[in-house]
C-alpha positions as CSV (number, residue, x, y, z in Angstrom):
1,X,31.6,-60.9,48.7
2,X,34.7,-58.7,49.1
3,X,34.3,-55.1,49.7
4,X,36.7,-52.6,47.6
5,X,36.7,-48.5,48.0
6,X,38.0,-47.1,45.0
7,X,39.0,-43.0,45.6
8,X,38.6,-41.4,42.5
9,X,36.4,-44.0,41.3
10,X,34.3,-41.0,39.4
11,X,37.2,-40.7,37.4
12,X,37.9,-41.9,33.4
13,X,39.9,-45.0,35.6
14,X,37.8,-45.6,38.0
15,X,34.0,-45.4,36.2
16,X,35.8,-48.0,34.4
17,X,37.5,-50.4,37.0
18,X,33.8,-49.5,39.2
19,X,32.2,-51.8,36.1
20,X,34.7,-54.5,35.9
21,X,35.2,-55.0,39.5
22,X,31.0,-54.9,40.4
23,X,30.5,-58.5,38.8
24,X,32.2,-59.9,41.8
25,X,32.9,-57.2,44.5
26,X,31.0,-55.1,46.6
27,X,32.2,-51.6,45.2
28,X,31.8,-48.3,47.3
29,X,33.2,-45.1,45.1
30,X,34.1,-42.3,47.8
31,X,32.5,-39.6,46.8
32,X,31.7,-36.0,48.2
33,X,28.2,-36.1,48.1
34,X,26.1,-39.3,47.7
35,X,25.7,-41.1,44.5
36,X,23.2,-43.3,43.3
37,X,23.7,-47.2,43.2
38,X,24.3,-49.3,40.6
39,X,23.6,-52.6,41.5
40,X,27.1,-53.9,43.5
41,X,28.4,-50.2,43.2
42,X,27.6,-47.9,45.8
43,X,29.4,-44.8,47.6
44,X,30.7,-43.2,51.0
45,X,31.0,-40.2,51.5
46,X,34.0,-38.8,52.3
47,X,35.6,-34.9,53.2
48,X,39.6,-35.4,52.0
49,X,41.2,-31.8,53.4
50,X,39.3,-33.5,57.3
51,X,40.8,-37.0,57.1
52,X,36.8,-37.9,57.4
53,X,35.5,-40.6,55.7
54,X,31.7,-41.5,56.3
55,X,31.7,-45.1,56.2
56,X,29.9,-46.3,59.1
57,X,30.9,-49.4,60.7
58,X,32.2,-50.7,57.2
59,X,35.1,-51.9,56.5
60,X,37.0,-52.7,53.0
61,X,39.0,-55.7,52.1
62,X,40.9,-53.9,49.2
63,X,41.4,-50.0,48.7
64,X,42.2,-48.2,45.3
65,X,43.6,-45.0,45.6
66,X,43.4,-43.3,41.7
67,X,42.3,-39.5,43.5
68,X,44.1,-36.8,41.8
69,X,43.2,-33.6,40.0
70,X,44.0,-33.9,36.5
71,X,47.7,-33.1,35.2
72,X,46.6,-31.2,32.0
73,X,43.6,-29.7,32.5
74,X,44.6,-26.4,33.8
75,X,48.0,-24.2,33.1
76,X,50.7,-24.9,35.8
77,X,50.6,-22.1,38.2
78,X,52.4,-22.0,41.3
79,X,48.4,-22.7,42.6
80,X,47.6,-25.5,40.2
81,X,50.7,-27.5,40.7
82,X,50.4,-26.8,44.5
83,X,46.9,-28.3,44.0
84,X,48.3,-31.2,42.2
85,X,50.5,-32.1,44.7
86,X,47.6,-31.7,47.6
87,X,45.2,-33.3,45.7
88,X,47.2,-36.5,46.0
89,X,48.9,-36.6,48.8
90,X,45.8,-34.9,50.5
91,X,43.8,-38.0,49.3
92,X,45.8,-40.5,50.6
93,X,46.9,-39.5,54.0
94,X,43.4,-38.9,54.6
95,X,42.9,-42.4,53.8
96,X,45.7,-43.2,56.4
97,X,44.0,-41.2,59.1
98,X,40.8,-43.4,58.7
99,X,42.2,-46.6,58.8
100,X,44.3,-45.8,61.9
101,X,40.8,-44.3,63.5
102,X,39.2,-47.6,63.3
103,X,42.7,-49.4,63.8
104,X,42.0,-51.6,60.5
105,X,44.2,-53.3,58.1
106,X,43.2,-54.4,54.5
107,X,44.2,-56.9,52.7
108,X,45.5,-55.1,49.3
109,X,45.9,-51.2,49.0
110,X,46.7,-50.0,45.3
111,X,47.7,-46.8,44.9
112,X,48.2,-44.7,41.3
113,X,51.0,-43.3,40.6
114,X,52.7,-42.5,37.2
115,X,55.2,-42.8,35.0
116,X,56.3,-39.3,35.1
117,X,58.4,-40.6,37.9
118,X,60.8,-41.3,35.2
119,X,61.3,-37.7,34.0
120,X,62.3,-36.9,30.5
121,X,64.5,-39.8,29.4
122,X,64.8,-39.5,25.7
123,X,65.6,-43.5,24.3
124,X,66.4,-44.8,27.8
125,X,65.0,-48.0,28.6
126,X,63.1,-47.5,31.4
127,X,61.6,-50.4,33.8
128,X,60.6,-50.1,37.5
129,X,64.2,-50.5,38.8
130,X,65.3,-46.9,37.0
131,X,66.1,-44.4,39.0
132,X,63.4,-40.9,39.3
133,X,63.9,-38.1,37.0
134,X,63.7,-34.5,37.6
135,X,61.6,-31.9,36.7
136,X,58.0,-31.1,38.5
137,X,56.7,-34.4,37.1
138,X,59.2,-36.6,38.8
139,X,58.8,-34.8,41.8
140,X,54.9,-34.3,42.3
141,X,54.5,-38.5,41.7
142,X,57.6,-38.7,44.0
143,X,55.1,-37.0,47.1
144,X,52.7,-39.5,45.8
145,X,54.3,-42.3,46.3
146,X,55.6,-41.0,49.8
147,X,52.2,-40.7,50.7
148,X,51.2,-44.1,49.2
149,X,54.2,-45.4,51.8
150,X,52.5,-44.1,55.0
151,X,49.2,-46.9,54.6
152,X,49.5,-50.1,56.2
153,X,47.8,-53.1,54.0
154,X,48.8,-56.6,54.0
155,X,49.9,-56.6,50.4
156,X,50.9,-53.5,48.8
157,X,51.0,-51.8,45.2
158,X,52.5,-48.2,43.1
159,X,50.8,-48.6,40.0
160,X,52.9,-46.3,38.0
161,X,50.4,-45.4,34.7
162,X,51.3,-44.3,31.3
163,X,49.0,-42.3,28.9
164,X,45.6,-44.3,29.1
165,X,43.7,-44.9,25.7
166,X,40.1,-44.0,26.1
167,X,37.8,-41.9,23.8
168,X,35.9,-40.6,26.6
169,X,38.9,-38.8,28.4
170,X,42.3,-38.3,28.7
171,X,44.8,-37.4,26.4
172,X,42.9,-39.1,23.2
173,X,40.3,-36.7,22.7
174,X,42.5,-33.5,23.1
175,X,44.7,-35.7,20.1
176,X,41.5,-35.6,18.4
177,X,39.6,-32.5,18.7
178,X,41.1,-30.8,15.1
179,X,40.1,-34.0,13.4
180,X,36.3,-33.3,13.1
181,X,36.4,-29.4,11.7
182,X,40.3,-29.5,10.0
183,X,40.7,-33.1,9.0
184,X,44.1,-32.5,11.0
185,X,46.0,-34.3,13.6
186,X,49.0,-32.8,15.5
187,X,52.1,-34.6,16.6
188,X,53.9,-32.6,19.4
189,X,57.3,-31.0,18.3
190,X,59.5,-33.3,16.9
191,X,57.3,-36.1,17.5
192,X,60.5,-38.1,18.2
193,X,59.0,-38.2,22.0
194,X,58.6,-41.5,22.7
195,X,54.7,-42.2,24.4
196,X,54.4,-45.1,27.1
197,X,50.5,-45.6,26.4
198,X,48.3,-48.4,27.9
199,X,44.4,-49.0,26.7
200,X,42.0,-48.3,29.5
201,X,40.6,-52.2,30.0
202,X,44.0,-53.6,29.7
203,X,45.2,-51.2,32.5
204,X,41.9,-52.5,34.5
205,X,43.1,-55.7,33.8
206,X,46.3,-54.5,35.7
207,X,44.4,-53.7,38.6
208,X,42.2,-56.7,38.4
209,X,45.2,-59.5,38.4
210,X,47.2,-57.2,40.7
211,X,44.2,-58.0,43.2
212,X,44.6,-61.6,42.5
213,X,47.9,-62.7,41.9
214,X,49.5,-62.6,45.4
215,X,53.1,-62.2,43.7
216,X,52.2,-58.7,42.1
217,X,52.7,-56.5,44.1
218,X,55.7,-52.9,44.8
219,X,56.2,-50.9,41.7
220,X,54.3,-52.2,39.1
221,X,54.3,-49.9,35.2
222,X,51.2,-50.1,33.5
223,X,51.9,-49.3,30.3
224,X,52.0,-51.6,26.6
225,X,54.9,-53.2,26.0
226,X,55.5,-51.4,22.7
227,X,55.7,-47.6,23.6
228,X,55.6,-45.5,19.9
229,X,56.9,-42.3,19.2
230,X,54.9,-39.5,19.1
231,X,54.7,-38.7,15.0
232,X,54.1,-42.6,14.6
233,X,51.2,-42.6,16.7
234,X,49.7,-39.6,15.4
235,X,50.5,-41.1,11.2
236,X,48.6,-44.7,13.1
237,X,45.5,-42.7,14.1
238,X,45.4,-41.4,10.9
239,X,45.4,-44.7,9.1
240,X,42.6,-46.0,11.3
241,X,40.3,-43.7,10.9
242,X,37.2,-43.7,8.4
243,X,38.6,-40.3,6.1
244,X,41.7,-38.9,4.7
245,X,43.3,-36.6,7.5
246,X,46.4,-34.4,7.7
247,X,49.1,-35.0,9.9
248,X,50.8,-32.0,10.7
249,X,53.4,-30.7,13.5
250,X,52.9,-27.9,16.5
251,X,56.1,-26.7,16.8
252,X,57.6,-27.4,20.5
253,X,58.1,-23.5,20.4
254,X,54.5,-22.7,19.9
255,X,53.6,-25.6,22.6
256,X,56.2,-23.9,25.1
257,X,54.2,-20.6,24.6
258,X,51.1,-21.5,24.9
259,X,51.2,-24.2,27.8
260,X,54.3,-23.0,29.5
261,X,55.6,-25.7,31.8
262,X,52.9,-28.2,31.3
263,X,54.0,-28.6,27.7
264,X,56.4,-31.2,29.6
265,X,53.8,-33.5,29.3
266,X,53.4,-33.4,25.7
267,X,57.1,-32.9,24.9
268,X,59.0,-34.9,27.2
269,X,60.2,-38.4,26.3
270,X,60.0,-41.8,28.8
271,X,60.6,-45.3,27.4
272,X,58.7,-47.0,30.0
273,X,58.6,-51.3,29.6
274,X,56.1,-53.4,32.2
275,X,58.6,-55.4,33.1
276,X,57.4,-56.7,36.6
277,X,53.8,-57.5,34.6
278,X,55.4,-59.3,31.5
279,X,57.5,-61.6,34.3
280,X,53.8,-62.4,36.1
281,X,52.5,-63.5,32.8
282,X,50.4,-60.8,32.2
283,X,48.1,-61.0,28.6
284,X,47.6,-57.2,27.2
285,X,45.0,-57.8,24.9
286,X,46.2,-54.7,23.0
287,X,49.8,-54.4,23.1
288,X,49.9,-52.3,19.8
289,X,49.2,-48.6,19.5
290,X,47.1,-49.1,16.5
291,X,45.1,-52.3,17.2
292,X,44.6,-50.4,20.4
293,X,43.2,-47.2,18.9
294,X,41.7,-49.2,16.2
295,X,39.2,-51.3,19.2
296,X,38.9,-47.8,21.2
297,X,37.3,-46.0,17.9
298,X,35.6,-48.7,16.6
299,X,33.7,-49.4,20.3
300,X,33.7,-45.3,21.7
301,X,35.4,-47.2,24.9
């Protein structure tokens, strides 16, 4: 059986690639303290900001790097997108540093990245041959990536991800959190911004058959292949779920205010298309923003 590390495999991504991958790989989560196993998943301990990972005399067959400190879960300071930056890069160099310690090469490294590579691109189309934008964004995935270059592996990845559909994190339940109280959802500004979205098992799926298929491999956008604009998405929730809601705007002003900078990440606009996926035959079993939402809220995935 193949061994895999997954970094950030505590994560909304990886608790969920950690399941899919256990039926048929030896799974190790680094972690910084000891977790406790779950059948084919286990963990290593490992210390980032020391390039120190505890692993013993093992070594994996396939790394995924998802480690990163969330983009919106704090107000950008100077300190929180310095810690954004670090968190990543951090992550993966010390990654580097192990590998060269024990002078080993594995087969497939995967690293996250994200489509904020693309910066705020209004109706552009957008597939993994665009140039990067600007804008903090553009540059903190750019330092990712960098850092992704440094690893040696036989075969190679930059998974660039969209928004990820998943009731139990990420940008859903924040879309959702008036609903229960106000009967209201918001759409962001205009709501003219187009979202590049991507439910959670079909971007496992990317991961998976990225693994297998020898020809995936570079730049690779995980994201549906029907990106919605903002107010659409927000009036599709709405007709999915079980009671009459509002759908109301927060004014890109307000947003400004309150978020400052971050509000880039509700505001801004990318038109991102999978391009190298839909060439390598890949099946999204949801490629639609409502049968998507529709399977995420009928199943709390």
């Amino acid at each position: 059986m193949k061994t895999v590390f997954i970094a950030g495999g505590t994560g909304l991504i990886g608790k969920r690639l950690s399941q899919l991958l256990s039926g048929d790989f030896q799974v190790y989560i680094l972690s910084r303290r000891p977790l406790p196993e779950n059948g084919n998943i286990k963990s290593v301990v490992w210390k980032p900001e020391e390039g120190v990972i505890e692993a013993g005399s093992l070594k994996p067959d396939i790394i995924i790097n998802l480690a990163g400190t969330g983009i919106a879960d704090q107000r950008w300071s100077a300190k929180r997108k310095n810690e954004i930056i670090q968190s990543r890069t951090q992550a993966t160099l010390c990654i580097n540093t192990w590998l060269q310690t024990i002078n080993h090469v594995p087969d497939i490294y995967l690293g996250a990245s994200a489509i904020g590579y693309y910066g705020d691109r209004a109706m552009e189309l957008l597939d993994e041959k665009s140039s990067p934008g600007s804008g903090f964004l553009s540059t903190s995935v750019k330092l990712w990536e960098s850092a992704h270059s440094t690893i040696s592996a036989k075969k190679k990845a930059n998974i660039r991800i969209g928004v990820v559909l998943s009731t139990r994190g990420g940008a859903l339940p924040k879309m959702l959190m008036t609903v229960k109280w106000l009967r209201l959802l918001s759409y962001f500004g205009s709501g003219q911004q187009m979202v590049s979205w991507i439910h959670i098992d079909d971007l496992c799926q990317v991961f998976l058959k990225t693994i297998q298929q020898d020809r995936l491999s570079g730049i690779i956008n995980a994201v549906s292949p029907q990106p919605v604009d903002n107010k659409t998405m927000t009036r599709q929730i709405a007709e999915v779920l079980p009671f009459f809601t509002w759908t109301a705007p927060a004014p890109a002003f307000l947003l400004k205010m309150v978020l400052g900078e971050m509000s880039h990440v509700v505001l801004d606009s990318a038109r991102v298309f999978p391009v190298v996926l839909l060439e390598n035959g890949f099946d999204f079993k949801f490629p639609s923003f409502k049968e998507a939402f529709n399977d995420l809220w009928s199943h709390k995935i």
